[in-house]
C-alpha positions in Angstrom: 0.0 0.0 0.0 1.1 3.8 -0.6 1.9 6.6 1.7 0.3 9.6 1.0 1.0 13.4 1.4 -2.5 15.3 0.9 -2.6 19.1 0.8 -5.6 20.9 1.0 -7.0 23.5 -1.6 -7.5 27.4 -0.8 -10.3 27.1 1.3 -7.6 24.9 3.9 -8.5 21.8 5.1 -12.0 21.3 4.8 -14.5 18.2 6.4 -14.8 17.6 2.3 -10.6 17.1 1.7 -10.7 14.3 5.4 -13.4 12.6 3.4 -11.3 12.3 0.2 -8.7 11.1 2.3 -10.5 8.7 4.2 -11.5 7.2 1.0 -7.9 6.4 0.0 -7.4 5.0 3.3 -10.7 2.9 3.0 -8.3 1.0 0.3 -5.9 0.5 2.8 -3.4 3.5 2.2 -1.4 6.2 4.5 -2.6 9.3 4.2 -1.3 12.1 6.1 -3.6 15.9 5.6 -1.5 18.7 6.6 -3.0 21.9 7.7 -1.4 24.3 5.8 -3.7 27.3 7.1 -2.9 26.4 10.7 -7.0 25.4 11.8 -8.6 28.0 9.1 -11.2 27.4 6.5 -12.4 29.7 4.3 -15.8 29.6 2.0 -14.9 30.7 -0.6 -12.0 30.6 -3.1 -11.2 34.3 -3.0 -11.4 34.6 1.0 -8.8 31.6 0.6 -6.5 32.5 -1.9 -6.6 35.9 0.3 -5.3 34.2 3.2 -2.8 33.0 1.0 -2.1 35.8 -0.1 -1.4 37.4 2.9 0.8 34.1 4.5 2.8 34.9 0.7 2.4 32.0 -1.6 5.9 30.8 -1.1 5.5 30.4 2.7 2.6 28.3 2.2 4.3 25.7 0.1 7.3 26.1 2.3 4.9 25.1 5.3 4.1 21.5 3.2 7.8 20.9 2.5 8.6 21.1 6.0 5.9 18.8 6.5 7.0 16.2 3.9 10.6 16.2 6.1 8.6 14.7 8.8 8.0 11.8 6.8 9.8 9.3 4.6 11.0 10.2 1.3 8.8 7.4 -0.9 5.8 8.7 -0.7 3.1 9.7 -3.1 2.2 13.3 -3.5 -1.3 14.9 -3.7 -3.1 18.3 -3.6 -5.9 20.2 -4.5 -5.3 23.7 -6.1 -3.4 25.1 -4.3 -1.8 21.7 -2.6 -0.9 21.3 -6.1 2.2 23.3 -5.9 3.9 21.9 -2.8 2.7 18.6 -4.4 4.1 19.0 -7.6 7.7 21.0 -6.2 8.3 17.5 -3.8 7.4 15.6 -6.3 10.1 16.6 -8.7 12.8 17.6 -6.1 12.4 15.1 -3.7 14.3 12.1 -3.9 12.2 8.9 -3.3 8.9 10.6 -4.7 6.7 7.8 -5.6 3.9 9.6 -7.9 2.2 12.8 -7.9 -1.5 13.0 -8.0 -2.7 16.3 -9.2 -6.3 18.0 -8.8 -7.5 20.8 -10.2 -4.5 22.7 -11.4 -0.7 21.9 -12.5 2.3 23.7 -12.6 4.9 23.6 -15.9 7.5 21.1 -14.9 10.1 24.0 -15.9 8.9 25.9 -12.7 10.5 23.4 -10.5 13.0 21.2 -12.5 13.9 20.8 -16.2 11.9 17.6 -17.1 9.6 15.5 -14.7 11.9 12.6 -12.8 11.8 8.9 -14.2 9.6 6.5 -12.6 7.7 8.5 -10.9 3.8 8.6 -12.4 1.6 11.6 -12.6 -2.1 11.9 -12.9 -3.7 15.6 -13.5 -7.4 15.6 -12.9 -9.5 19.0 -13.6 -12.8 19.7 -14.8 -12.9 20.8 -19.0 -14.7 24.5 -18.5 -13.4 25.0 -14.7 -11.9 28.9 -15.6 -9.1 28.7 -13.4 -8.0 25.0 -15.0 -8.6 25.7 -18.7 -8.7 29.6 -18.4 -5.4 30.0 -16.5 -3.3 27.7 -18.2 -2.8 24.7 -15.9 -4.6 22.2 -18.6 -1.7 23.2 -21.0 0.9 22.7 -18.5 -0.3 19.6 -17.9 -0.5 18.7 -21.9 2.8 19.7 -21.9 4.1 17.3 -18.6 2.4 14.2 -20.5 3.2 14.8 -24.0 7.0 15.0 -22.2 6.5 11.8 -19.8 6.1 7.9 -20.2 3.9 7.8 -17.0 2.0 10.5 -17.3 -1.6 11.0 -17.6 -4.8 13.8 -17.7 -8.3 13.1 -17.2 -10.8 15.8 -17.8 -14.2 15.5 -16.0 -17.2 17.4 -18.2 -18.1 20.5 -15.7 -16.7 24.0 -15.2 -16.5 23.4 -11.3 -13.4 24.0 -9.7 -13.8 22.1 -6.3 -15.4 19.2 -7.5 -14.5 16.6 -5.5 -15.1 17.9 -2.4 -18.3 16.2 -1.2 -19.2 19.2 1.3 -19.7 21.7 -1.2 -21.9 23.3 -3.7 -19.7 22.2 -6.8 -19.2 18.7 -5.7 -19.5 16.4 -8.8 -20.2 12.9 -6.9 -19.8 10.9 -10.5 -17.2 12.6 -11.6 -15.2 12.2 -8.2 -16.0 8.3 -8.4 -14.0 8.3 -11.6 -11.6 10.3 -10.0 -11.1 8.5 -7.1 -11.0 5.2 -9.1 -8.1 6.7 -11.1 -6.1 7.9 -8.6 -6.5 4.4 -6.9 -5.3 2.6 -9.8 -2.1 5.1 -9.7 -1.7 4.1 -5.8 -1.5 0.3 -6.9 0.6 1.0 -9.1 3.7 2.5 -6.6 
């Protein structure tokens, strides 16, 4: 079974991002959730990225690193939005990443190293008219990552929702974050 590292999206750790994570370990894997926001929640994706705003962007993906050095190095990392960068940076920097499982948004490789490392798969998952996925360039960065890697792989989910998998909101897509979860599943028995 796989150990994961989870980060939560901009609205921190949310009652909807424990259940996602309970569901992994439902199929009998670690997964440790972080609380990047230190015990806040926010409702909405502005107030959050606000908050981040205001920590600085830097210091919150600084804040999962540190927590990835409390754990061993072969681990599989995960994250919502926002998670996606602290996800993504271990993930190619780390030595011993295992895979990367990446929701909602993706960073180009470039950002953190030149190519994506060998033997380590990557899934991108984000909805095809969600603004900030298609709109903001994260679907072409992640084109780019799996036109340029062997184990790489995108799924699109028909929707414009953002937070989609997140059972305890409005946008939650509960067939579309089956297929999600099945996928990402299928990447955890793979590692």
């Amino acid at each position: 079974m796989a150990e994961v590292l989870l980060f939560h999206h901009a609205l921190g750790l949310t009652p909807g991002v424990t259940v996602f994570a309970d569901r992994l370990r439902a199929a009998g894997h670690t997964v440790h959730t972080p609380d990047l926001f230190e015990g806040r929640t926010f409702a909405t994706l502005e107030e959050g990225v606000k908050h981040a705003q205001e920590i600085g962007f830097g210091e919150v993906m600084e804040r999962g690193v540190r927590e990835a050095e409390k754990l061993p190095a072969e681990l599989v990392y995960a994250g919502f939005s926002l998670g996606v960068v602290a996800a993504q940076r271990l993930a190619q920097t780390r030595p011993g990443a295992k895979g990367a499982l990446l929701y909602y948004s993706c960073v180009p490789v470039e950002e953190f190293s030149p190519t994506w490392p060998k033997g380590v798969p990557v899934q991108i998952h984000g909805a095809d008219a969600d603004p900030f996925f298609v709109d903001e360039g994260d679907i072409d960065a992640a084109r780019a990552l799996v036109a340029a890697t062997d184990d790489a792989e995108l799924f699109t989910y028909p929707g414009d929702q953002h937070y989609f998998a997140d059972s305890t909101l409005a946008s939650y897509d509960e067939a579309a974050t089956e297929l999600l979860i099945s996928r990402s599943l299928d990447l955890l028995k793979k590692v």
